[in-house]
C-alpha positions as CSV (number, residue, x, y, z in Angstrom):
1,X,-152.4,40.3,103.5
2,X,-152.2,37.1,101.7
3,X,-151.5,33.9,103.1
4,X,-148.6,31.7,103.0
5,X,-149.2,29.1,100.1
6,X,-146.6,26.4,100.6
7,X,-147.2,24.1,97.7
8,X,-148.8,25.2,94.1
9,X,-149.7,22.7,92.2
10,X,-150.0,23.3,88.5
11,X,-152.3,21.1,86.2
12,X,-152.1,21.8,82.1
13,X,-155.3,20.7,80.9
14,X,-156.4,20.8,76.9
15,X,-159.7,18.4,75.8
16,X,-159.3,16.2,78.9
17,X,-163.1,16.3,80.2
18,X,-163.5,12.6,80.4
19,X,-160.6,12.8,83.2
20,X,-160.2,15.9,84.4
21,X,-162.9,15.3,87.1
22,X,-161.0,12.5,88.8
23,X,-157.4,14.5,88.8
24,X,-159.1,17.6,89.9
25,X,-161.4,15.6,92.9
26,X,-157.9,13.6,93.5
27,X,-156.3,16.9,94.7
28,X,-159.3,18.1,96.8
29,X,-158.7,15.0,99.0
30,X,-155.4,15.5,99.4
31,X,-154.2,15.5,103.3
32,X,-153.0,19.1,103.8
33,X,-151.8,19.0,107.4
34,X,-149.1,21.0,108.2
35,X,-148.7,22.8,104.4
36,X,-151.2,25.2,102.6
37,X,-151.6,24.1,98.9
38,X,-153.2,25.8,96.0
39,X,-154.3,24.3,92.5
40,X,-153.6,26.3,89.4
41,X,-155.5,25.1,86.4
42,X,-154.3,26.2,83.3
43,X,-156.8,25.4,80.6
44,X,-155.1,25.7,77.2
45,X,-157.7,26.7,75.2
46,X,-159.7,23.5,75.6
47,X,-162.9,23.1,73.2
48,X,-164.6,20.3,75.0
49,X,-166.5,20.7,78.5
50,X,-162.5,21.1,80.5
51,X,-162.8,24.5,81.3
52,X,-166.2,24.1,82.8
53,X,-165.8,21.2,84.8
54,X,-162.3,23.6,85.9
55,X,-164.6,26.4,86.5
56,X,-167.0,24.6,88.8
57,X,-164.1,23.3,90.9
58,X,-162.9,27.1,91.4
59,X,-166.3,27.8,92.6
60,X,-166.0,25.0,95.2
61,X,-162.9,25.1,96.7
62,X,-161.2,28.7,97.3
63,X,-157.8,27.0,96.9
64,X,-159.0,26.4,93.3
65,X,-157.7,29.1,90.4
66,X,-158.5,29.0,86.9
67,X,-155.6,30.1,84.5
68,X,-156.1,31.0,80.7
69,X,-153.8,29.3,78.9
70,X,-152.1,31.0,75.8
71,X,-153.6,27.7,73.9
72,X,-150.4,27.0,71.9
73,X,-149.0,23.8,73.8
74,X,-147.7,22.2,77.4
75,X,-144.8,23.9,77.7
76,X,-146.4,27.6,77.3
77,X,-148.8,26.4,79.6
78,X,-146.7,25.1,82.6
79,X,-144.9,28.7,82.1
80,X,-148.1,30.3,82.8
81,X,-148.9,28.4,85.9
82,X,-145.7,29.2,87.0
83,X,-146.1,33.1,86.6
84,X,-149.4,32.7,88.7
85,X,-147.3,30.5,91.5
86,X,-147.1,31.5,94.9
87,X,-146.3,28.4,96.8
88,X,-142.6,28.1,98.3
89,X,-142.5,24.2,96.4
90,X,-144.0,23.3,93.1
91,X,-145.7,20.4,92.2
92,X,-147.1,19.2,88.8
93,X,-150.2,16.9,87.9
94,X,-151.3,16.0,84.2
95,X,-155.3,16.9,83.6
96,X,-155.7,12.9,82.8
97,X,-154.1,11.4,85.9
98,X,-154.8,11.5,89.5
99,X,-152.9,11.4,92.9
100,X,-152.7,9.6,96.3
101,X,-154.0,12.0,99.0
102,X,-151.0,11.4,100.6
103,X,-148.7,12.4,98.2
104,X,-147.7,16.1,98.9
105,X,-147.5,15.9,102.5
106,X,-145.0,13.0,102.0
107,X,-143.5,15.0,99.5
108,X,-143.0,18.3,101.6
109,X,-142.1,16.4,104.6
110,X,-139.3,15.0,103.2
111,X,-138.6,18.1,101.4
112,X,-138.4,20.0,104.8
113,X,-136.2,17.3,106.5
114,X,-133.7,17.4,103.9
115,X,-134.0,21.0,102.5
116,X,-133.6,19.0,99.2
117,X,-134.3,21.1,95.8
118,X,-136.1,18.1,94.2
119,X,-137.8,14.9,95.8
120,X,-139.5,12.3,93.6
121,X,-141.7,9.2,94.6
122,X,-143.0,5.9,92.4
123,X,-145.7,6.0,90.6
124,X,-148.3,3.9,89.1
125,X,-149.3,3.1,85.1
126,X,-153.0,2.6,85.0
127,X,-154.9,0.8,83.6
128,X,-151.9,-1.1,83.1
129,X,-148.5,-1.0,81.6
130,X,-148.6,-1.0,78.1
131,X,-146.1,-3.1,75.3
132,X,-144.6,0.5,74.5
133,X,-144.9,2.4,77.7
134,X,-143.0,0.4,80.4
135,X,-142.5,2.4,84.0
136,X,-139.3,3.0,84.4
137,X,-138.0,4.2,88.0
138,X,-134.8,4.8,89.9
139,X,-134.7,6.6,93.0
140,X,-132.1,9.4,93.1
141,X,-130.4,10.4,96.6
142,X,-128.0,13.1,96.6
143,X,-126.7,14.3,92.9
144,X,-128.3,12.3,89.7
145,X,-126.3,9.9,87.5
146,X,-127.2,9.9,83.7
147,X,-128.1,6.6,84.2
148,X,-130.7,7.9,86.8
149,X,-131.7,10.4,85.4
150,X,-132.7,8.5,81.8
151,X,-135.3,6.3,84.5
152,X,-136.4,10.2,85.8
153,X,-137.5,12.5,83.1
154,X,-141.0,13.5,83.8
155,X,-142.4,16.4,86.0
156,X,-145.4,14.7,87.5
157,X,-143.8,12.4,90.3
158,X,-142.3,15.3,91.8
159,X,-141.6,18.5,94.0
160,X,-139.3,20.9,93.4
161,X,-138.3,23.9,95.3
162,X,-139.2,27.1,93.6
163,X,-136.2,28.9,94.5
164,X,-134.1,26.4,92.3
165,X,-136.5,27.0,89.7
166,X,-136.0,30.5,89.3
167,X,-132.1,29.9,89.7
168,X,-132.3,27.5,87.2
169,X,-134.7,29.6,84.6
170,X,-137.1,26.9,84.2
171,X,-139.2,28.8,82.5
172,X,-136.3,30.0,80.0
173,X,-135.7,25.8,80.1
174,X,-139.2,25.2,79.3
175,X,-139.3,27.9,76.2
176,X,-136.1,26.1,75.1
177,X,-136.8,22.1,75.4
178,X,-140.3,21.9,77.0
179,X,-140.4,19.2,79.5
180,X,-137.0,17.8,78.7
181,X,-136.1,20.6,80.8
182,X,-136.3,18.2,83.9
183,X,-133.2,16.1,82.6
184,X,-131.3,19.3,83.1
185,X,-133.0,19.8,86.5
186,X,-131.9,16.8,87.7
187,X,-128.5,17.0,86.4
188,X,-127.7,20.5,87.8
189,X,-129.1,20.0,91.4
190,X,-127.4,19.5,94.4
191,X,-129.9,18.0,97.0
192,X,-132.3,15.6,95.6
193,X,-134.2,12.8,97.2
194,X,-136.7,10.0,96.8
195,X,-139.9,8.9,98.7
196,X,-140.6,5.3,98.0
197,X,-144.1,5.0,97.6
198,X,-146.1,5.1,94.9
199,X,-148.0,8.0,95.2
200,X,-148.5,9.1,91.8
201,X,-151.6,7.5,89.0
202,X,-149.7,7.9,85.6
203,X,-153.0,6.7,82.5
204,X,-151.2,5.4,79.6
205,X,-152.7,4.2,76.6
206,X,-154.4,7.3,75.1
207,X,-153.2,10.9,73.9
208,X,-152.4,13.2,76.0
209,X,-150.7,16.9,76.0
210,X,-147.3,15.3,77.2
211,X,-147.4,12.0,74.7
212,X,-148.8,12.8,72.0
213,X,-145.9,11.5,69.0
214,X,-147.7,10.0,66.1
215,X,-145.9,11.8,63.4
216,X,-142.8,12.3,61.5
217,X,-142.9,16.3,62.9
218,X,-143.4,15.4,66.3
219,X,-140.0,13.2,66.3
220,X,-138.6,15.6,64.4
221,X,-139.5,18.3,66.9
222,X,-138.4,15.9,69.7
223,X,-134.9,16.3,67.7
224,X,-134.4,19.9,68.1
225,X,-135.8,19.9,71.4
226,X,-132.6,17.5,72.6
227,X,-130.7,19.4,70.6
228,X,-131.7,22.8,73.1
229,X,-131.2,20.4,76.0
230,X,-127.5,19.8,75.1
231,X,-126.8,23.5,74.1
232,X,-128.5,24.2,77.6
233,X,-126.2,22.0,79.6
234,X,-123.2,23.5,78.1
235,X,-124.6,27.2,78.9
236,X,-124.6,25.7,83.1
237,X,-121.0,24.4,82.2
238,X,-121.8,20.3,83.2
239,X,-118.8,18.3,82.7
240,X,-117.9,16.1,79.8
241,X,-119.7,13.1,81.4
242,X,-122.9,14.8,81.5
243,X,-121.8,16.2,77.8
244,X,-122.0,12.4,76.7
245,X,-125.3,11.7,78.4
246,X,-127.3,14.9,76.3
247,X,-125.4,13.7,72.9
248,X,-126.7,10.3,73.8
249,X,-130.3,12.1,74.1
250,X,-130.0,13.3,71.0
251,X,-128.5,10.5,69.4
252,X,-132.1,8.5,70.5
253,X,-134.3,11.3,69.1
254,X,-132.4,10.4,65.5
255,X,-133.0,7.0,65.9
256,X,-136.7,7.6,66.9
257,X,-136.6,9.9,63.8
258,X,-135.4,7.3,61.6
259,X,-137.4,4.6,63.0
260,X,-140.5,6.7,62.2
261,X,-140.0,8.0,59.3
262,X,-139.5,4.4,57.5
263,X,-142.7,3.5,59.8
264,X,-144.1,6.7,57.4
265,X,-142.6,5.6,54.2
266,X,-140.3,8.9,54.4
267,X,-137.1,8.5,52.9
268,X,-135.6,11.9,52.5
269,X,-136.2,12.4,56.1
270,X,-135.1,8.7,57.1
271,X,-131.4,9.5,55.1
272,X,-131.4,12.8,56.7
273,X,-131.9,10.9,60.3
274,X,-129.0,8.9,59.6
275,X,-126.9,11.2,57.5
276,X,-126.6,12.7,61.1
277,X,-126.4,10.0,63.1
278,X,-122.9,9.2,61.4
279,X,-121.5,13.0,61.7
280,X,-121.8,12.1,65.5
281,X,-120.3,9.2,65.4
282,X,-122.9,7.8,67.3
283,X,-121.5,4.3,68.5
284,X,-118.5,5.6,70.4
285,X,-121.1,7.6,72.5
286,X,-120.2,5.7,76.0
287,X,-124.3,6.0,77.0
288,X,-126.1,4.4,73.5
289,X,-124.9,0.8,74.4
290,X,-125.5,0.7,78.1
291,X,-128.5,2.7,78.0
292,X,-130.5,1.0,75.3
293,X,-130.0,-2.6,76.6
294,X,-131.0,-1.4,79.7
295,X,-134.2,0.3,78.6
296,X,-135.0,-2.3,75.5
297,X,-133.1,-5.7,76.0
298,X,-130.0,-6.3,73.8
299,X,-132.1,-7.7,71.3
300,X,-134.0,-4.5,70.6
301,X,-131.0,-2.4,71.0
302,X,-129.2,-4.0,68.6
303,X,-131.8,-3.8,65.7
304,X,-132.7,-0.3,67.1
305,X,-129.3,1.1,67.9
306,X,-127.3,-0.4,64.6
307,X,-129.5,-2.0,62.1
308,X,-132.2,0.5,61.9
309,X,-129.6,3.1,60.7
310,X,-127.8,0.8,58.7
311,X,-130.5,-0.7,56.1
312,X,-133.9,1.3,54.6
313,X,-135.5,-1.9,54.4
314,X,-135.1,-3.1,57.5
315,X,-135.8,-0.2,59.2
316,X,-139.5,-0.1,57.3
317,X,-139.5,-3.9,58.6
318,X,-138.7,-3.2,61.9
319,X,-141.0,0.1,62.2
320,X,-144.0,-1.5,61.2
321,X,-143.7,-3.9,64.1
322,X,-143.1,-1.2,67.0
């Protein structure tokens, strides 16, 4: 007979041997009292030294499972964790960052005491925050806002209670939008909570499987992947304010498009950006002002919210300096 897992703790790993190390010894330290936790590593077809330095963990610890990954991206790869899941909670680490040995217990804890569906905690940016990656946090207690959830859109910082996955079909979500599927998490649940401290090490300032946009496709993709999102949220019938908040989503991944492709010199795909943009009628959408002085600064949201749409040159001027 097996034993009870409580938390599994899925870590997507592709080329990340210079880190994965640190994440994996992280989660070997972790304080287990009172839950039993497995680690599922699912190496997407890695072809540095990943897999290995996986592989000797699983020979250490018996907690420790190696997962073959179908190698064709993050999402496919947090699906197949999942499949290989048998913890009651969830929990999701990124192969190039590392956690607080308390951080699950807190997390379950709280879980336990609230029979929440999702808790969160802070986090950390290491080495530092960088000029384009600023942390953004907002602790969520009860039902999300859009305004909390746009502060709340990664899987890392959090637990979530599988039962509310499977009800949800994250794994239909992630096929659909990949890991924008947590803003439709966190708009649909019901019991949600926050821990506090920061128990979470995010690294910024290289590529990774989860932030890896340097090109015209990838914003492009980012497009179609909001675009699922919004379809999505009308499929789980959310009402017209959440309707608002996933146009505004997509309404940013067209100005990210446009941005970028005058950055590229790609005006066929800049007009295309905008030719869209204007079918939406973007600047009655109730979240795109609020939103992006909040994020950005009114300064920034005003040359990225009106004048990058409005003027070819410009936006090349203004793309070359983000």
């Amino acid at each position: 007979m097996e034993s009870k897992v409580d938390i599994s703790i899925i870590v997507p790993a592709k080329n990340t041997e210079r880190y994965i190390g640190e994440c994996l010894q992280s989660l070997v330290n972790l304080d287990s009292r009172g839950f039993v936790y497995e680690v599922l590593l699912v190496d997407d077809a890695s072809t540095d030294g990943t897999r290995s330095i996986a592989s000797r963990f699983c020979e250490c610890y018996e907690n420790f499972f190696l997962v073959d990954g179908p190698g064709v991206g993050l999402a496919q790869a947090r699906i197949e964790g999942l499949k290989h899941a048998r913890g009651e909670y969830i929990g999701w680490v990124d192969s190039d960052d590392y956690v607080q040995p308390a951080m699950y217990k807190v997390l379950i804890d709280k879980a336990r005491k609230t029979n929440a569906q999702i808790v969160l905690c802070d986090y950390v940016f290491f080495p530092a925050e960088t000029p384009r990656k600023k942390k953004w946090f907002r602790r969520i207690d009860g039902q999300a806002t859009p305004h909390t959830v746009e502060r709340n859109t990664q899987l890392w910082n959090k637990l979530f209670k599988k039962d509310y996955l499977r009800a949800a079909n994250f794994s239909g979500m992630l096929e659909r939008c990949s890991d924008g599927s947590c803003s439709l998490l966190l708009a649909m649940a019901e019991r949600i909570t926050t821990v506090d401290d920061q128990l979470y090490f995010y690294r910024v300032g290289h590529v990774s499987m989860s932030s890896s946009y340097a090109s015209v496709e990838k914003y492009r993709d980012n497009v179609l992947l909001t675009k699922a999102q919004r379809v999505i949220s009308k499929e789980f019938g959310l009402d017209s304010e959440w309707s608002s908040y996933f146009d505004y989503r997509v309404i940013y991944s067209l100005l990210q498009l446009a941005l970028i492709s005058a950055r590229n010199n790609n005006l066929s795909e800049y007009r295309l950006a905008c030719d869209e943009l204007r079918s939406m009628d973007y600047l009655n959408n109730i979240y795109l002002k609020p939103i992006l002085i909040e994020n950005h600064g009114l300064a920034k949201a005003l040359l990225f919210g009106r004048v990058v749409p409005s003027s070819w040159a410009a936006a090349k001027l203004i793309g070359s300096k983000f």
